[in-house]
Every structure is written in structure tokens, then in C-alpha cells.
N, C-alpha and C positions, 0 to 999 in steps of 0.2 A: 560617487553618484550623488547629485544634488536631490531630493527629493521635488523643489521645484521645479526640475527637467525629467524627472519619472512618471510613468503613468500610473499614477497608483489613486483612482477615483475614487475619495474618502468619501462616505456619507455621513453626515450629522445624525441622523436618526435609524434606527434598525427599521429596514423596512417590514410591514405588519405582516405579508405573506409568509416570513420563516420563523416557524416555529420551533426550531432546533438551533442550538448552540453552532453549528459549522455552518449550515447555511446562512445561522443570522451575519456569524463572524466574516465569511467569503461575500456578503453582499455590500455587507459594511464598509468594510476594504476593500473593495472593489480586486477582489481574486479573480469571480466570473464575472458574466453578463446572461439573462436569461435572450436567446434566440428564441426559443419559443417551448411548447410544454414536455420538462424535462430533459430540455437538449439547452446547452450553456456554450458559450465562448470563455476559453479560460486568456484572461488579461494577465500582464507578465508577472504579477507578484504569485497567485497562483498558479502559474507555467512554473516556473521556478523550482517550487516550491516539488509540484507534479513530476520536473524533470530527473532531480534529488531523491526523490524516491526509485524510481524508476533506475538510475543509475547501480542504486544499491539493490533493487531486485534483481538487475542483472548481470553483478559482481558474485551474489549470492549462485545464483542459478549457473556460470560458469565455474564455479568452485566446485560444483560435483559433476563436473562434464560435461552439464549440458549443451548443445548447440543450441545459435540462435537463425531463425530463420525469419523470413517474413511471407504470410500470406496476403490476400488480399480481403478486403472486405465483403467484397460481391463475390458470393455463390454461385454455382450449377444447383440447379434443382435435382438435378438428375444423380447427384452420389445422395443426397438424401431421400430419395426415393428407395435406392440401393442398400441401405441399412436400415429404411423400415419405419425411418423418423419425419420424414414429408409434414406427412396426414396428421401423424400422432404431436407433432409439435405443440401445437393450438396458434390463438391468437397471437403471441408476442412473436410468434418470427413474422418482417415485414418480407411481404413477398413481391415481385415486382417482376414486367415484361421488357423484352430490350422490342428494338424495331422490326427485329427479325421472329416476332412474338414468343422466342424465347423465356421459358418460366425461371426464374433465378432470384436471388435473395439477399438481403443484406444480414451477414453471418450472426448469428448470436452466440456460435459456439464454433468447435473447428474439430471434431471430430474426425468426421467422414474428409473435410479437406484432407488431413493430413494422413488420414490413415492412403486415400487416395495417391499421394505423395508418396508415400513409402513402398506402395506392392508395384507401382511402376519402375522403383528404384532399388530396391533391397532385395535380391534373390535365394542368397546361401544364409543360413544360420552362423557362419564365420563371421556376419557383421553384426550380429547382434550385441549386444545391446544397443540400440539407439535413443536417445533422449535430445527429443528435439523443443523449440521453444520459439517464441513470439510473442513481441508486445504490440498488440495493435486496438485501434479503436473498434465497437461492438456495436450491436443497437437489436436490445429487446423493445419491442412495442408494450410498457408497463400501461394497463388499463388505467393505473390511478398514479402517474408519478408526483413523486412528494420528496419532501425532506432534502433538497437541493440535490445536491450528487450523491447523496446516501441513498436514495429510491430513485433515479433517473433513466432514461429511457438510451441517451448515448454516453458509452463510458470505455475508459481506457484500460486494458486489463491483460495481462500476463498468462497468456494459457502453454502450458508444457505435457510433453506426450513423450511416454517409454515405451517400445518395444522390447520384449522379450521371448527367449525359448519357451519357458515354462514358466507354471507357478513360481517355483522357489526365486529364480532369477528376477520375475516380474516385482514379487514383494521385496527383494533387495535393491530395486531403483524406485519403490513405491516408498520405502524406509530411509534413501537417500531424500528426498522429497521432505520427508516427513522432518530432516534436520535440519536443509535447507530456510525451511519457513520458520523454523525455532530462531535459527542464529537472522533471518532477515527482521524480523518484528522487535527481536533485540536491538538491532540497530536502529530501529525507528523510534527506539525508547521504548515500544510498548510492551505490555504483558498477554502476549496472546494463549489461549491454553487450547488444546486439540480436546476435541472434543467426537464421541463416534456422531453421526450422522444418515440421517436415508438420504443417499443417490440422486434420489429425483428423475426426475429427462435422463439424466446422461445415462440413467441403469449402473448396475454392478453390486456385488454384493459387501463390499468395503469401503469405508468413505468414513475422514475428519475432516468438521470444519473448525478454523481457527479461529476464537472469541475472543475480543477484549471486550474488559466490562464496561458496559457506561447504560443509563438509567433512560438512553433516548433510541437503542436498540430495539430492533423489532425482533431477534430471537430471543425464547426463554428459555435461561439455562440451569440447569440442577447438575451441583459437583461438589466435590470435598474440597474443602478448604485445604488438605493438605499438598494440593496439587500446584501450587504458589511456590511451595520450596522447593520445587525440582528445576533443576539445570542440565543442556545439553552440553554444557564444557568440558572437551577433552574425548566426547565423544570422536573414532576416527570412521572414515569412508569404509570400512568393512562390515561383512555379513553379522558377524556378532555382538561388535559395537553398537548397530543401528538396532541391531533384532531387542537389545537388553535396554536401549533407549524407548523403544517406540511399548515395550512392555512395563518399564519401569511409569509412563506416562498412563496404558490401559488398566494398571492394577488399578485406579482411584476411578470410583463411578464419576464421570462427568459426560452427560449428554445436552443434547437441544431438546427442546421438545415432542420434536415428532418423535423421538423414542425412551420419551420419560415414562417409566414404569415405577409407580409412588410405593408398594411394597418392596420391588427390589431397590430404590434409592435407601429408603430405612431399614430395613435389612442390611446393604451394605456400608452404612454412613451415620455414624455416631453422631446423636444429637448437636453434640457443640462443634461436630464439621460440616454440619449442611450449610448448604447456600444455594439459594434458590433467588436468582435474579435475573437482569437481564441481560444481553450484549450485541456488538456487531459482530457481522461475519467479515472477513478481512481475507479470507483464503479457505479454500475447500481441493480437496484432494482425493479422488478413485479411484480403487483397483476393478476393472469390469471385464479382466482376461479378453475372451476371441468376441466379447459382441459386437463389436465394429468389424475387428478382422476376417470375422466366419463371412457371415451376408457379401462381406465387399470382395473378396479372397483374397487375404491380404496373409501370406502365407511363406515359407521357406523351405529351402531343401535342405534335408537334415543328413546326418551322416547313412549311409545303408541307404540312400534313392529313395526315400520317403519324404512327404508332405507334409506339413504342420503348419496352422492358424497361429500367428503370434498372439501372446498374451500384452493387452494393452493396460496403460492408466490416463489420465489424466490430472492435472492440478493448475489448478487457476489461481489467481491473484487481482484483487481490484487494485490497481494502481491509483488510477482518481479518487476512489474509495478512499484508501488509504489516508489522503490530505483532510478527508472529513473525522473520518476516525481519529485521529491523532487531534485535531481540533477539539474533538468530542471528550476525549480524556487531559487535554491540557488548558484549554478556555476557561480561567477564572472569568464564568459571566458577571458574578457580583461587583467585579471590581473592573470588570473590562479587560482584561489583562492577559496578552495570549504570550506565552514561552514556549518558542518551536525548539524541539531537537537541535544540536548543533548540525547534527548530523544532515538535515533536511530545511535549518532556517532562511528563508530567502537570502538573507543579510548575516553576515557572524557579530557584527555589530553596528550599532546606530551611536552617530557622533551627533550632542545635541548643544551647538553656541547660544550660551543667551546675548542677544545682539541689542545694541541699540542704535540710531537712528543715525548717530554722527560718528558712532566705533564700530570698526567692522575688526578688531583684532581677534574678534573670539573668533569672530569666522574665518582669518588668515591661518589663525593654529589648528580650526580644524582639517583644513585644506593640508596644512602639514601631516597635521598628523595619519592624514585619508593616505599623502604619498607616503607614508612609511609602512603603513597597514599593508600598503599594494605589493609592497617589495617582497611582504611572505605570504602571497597570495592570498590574504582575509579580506574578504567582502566588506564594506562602508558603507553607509547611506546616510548623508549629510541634512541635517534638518534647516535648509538656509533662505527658512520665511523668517518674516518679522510679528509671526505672535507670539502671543506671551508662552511663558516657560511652561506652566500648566500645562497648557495645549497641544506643545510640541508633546510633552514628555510622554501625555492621554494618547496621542494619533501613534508615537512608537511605543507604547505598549500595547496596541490595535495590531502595526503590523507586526512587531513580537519576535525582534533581532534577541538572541537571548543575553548579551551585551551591552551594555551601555555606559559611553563618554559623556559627563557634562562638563563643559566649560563655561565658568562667569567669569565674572569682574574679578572676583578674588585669586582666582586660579591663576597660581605663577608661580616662575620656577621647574621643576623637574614634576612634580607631584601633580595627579590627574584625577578627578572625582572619576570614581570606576566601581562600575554596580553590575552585578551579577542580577537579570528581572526577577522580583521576588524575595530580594536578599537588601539589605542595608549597604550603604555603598562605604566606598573605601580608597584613602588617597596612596598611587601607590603611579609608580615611574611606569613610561612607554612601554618600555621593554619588559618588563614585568608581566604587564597587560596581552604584551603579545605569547609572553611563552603559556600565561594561562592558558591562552583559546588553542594553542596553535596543540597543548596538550590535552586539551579538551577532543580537540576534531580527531588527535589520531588515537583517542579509542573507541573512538566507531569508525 
């Protein structure tokens, strides 16, 4: 892909409206486009970027069984009526009439959908467990939206729902969940840490949401430091494995705010382990048993001709989110210089010819070497203007392949200037080149 033939609308200046590192980065580079307040058009280097994530949420979320399904945007009024939450919502659900003056809504969450889904469909307790899932676009009406897609008002987001018998069952696909989101934020490179949480709207009395740190966060979070050194590796899909995960992670005080309590953080957290900072939220997760299923009667027959309310959860995931958060923790602002995850880079790499005016062979070899990248399916993006080298180099650390070919005058022979973004570069054969990245991508 020539950079010249891609839509990738650079701006010269960050424009003055963003005040955060993702959205300065995403305006910059033309990732979105604002439609109007809080609602964006995502242009293809951020589509990409969005889509890449979103793949690996749903690699993740099939790995512990989950189904996926798709709802739709638009609401009945009428099951949120039915569970209690209509009225009590407030402002941010948009509400809206069809022709036939029908009340209905554009979803901001999908509870009552899917609990709704499920008692028309699931009768026997022989089916239970059910863990169902979708990725679909949302829209909270946020009074103040800010922060490009970190505080926006339409966004893309991952919501997943369990059904179970009982408690104990309930919390052992609440604890699948819970490892899910460990090994997903892994692959995104990030350090997300669970933290307990209050519920909010959705109710229940169990809930983490998952931080990563960064100083442009609107959560505040107090935890121990020791909670860095823990890994879910080897953790398996079973009752005990997950139970001794999700407790090995509760031993270490770490909450948000809404349930910091400053004598039990010192009390349980030795001066030189506190840390008191801030973060994103990146993912939240709920156990809240029959409150959807009682009200709606979302219910099964159990053995002995008896009735029972399933015990439900929920867990979401911002998907859009996500591409700002990772921004948020890898945008070197000082320098300009963004390094995406292999895992989620638009590009795996940026081939950069220094051309001049009457030799075009830096740019024949880049072309070569773009068809040989293609043969083991590595992403290219060809820088083939005619500005200076500077410029190219400044615009592909902007969009932030983590990668980088240059080719000059001097370059001949087998041997290729090859720079890992961030690292001093190094002359070293095609092939070489390729088995780095290609063993790069397959550990994520």
C-alpha cells in the first residue's frame, strides 16, 4: 500500500480541542473524524486498528465458550419497563418514538434484551450454562462528552451474559470472565489490574473493573504494588483453577474509588506498597444473580418439577475504548512517536525509500521488497512522496507501524537498515526481517 493512495488525513498541527494524548494522536492522524458532539466517524487507519482489537476480544471470549450473538441497537421500551429500569435510568438513555408512537430506545446496555432472549428460548436447567456475547455499537447520551472516544457518547463495546443454576455455577462462569479479560489486555500489551468495584445501574453485589494506569484517567485508584507481579499463566478452565486465580488477585487491597476506605487501604498495605494513582477503565464485570431474571421470569425447570430464576452476570468490554487506552499508555507525546502492539498495529511495518527526483530505485526495491512482505501475510505501507527523509520518518512514527525499512543511496546488496520504533536500527538480510516480526505476531 502506497501511503500516497491511502486515506490517512495527516494534520500538521494537533488540533487545540484535544486535550489528551489519544485523542490528540487519533485527530492528528486522521484515525476519526468528529460527526458531531461525542459521536466520530472512524477513517481506516483507526478502523483497523478497532477491527484488530475486536478480533482478539473475540478469540478471547470463544476460548471459554462463549457464544456470539448479535442484537440490535434499538430497543422496546417495554422489557425495560419490565425490570424496573425505564424510569430509573436517567438522562443518558436516548429515548425515541417510531410512527406508530411506539416508545423505544437506542440501547445503552443489553440486559433485559438478552435476558428477554433467553426465557423465550431456554426452558430445562439441562441447558444451562449459557454464555452468550456481542459486539455491537452503544450510545449513552454523556451530558459532557470529552476526551475524544475515552468519554464519548457512541462507542463500540463487547457486552457478554451467563446464565446459571445457582450461585456456585454462576461464580464459576463469573471467574471464567474474569480470566478471559487477564489473557485479553495481555494481548493488547496492556497491564490491566482487576480491581473490586460498585455495580452502578446495572445493580448486583459483585463487580471488577479492569485499570490500566495512565495519568489522563478519570478513575482513582489505590492498590498494592504487589499486584504487578501476578500472572494468570497456566491458569485451566476449571472450578479451582479460576477460584485460586480470582482470590490469589483479591488477597492485594486494590480498588477505584467509590470504595476506597483510607484506614483499611493502611492497614492492609505497607507504606512502600501503596499507590495511589489514576487509570482507565477498559472492562467491568457483574455478578447480580436473579435481578433481571426474577421481574422478567426468566426461569427453568429444575429436576423434581420445580421453578428457578437463573442467576445472571454481565461483562462488558469498550472495544473503541480500547484504541485510546493503548494510545494513552504507548504515545511517546514528547517525541511524537506512537508504537502500536504488533498485535493491533495497523501496518506490521513501514517501508521508507529516500527518493530523488531522477532515481526512483529506492522506490523499485521498496515495491520488491512490499511483494515479498505479502507472501507471509505482513502488512506494508510504502512512504512513496517526495519529502524529505525527516518527514517521511516524523509522519511513520505518527501512524506507529512498530517496524521500520529505510532505504538510501547507500543501501545495496542483501543488507537493509531495520529499526525496531524506539530501538537504534540495524543492517540485517530480508529474511531475517521477516522471521523477526513473523515471530513477534505469533506470540500474541
Amino acid at each position: 500500500m502506497y501511503i500516497s493512495k491511502s486515506f490517512i488525513p495527516i494534520l500538521k498541527n494537533t488540533p487545540s480541542e484535544a486535550k489528551i494524548k489519544s485523542h490528540q494522536l487519533m485527530l492528528r492522524v486522521g484515525m476519526i473524524k468528529q460527526s458531531s458532539a461525542g459521536i466520530y466517524s472512524w477513517l481506516p487507519l483507526g478502523f483497523k486498528v478497532m477491527k484488530k482489537i475486536e478480533k482478539i476480544v473475540r478469540e478471547e471470549q470463544n476460548k471459554i465458550g462463549a457464544q456470539e450473538i448479535l442484537m440490535p441497537t434499538i430497543q422496546s421500551s417495554e422489557i425495560w419497563k419490565e425490570s424496573g429500569r425505564y424510569e430509573d435510568y436517567g438522562e443518558e438513555m436516548l429515548r425515541i418514538k417510531d410512527r406508530q408512537d411506539r416508545e423505544m430506545l437506542y440501547g445503552p446496555t443489553n440486559e433485559e434484551l438478552v435476558t428477554d432472549i433467553f426465557r423465550s428460548s431456554v426452558k430445562s436447567y439441562k441447558s444451562l450454562p449459557q454464555l452468550l456475547y456481542h459486539i455491537q455499537w452503544k450510545f449513552r447520551d454523556e451530558i459532557r462528552p470529552r476526551f475524544g472516544i475515552m468519554r464519548c457518547r457512541e462507542f463500540y463495546m463487547k457486552d457478554a451474559y451467563s446464565f446459571d443454576i445457582n450461585d456456585e455455577e454462576a461464580f464459576f462462569s463469573y471467574n471464567k470472565f474474569f480470566l478471559s479479560y487477564l489473557k485479553t489486555f495481555k494481548r493488547l500489551n496492556l497491564t490491566a489490574i482487576p480491581m473490586a468495584a460498585d455495580t452502578g445501574p446495572i445493580g448486583g453485589n459483585l463487580s471488577h473493573e479492569f485499570i490500566i494506569l495512565a495519568e489522563t484517567g478519570e478513575s482513582k485508584i489505590y492498590t498494592d504494588k504487589r499486584i504487578f507481579d501476578l500472572d494468570s499463566e497456566g491458569t485451566k478452565l476449571e472450578k479451582k483453577s479460576l477460584e485460586d486465580l480470582r482470590k490469589k488477585y483479591d488477597q492485594f487491597y486494590s480498588v477505584t474509588d467509590e470504595k476506597f476506605d483510607k484506614d483499611e487501604f493502611e492497614k492492609k498495605v505497607s507504606e512502600k506498597n501503596r499507590l495511589q494513582t489514576k487509570g482507565i477503565e477498559v472492562g467491568h464485570i457483574f455478578y447480580f444473580g436473579d435481578k433481571y431474571s426474577k421481574p422478567m421470569g426468566g426461569s427453568v425447570d429444575l429436576p423434581g418439577g420445580k421453578k428457578d430464576f437463573v442467576k445472571m452476570g454481565s461483562y462488558g468490554v469498550g472495544v473503541s475504548r480500547l484504541v485510546g487506552a493503548i494510545i494513552e499508555a504507548k504515545y511517546d507525546e514528547k517525541n511524537e512517536v506512537m508504537k502500536w502492539p504488533i498485535s493491533v498495529a495497523p501496518y506490521d511495518i513501514a517501508i521508507i525509500p529516500v527518493m530523488s527526483k531522477n532515481d526512483n530505485s529506492t522506490l523499485e526495491k521498496a515495491n520488491n521488497i512490499y511483494l515479498e512482505l505479502n507472501k507471509y501475510n505482513l502488512s506494508a505501507i510504502i512512504d512513496d512522496t517526495d519529502e524529505n527523509f525527516s518527514s517521511k520518518i516524523k509522519k511513520m512514527n505518527l501512524i506507529g507501524a512498530p517496524y521500520q525499512i529505510i532505504i538510501g543511496k547507500q543501501t545495496d546488496g542483501d543488507l537493509l537498515e531495520f529499526k525496531e520504533v524506539g530501538n537504534d536500527s540495524q543492517n540485517l538480510k530480508l529474511k531475517d526481517i521477516i522471521n523477526i516480526i513473523i515471530e513477534q505476531k505469533a506470540k500474541n
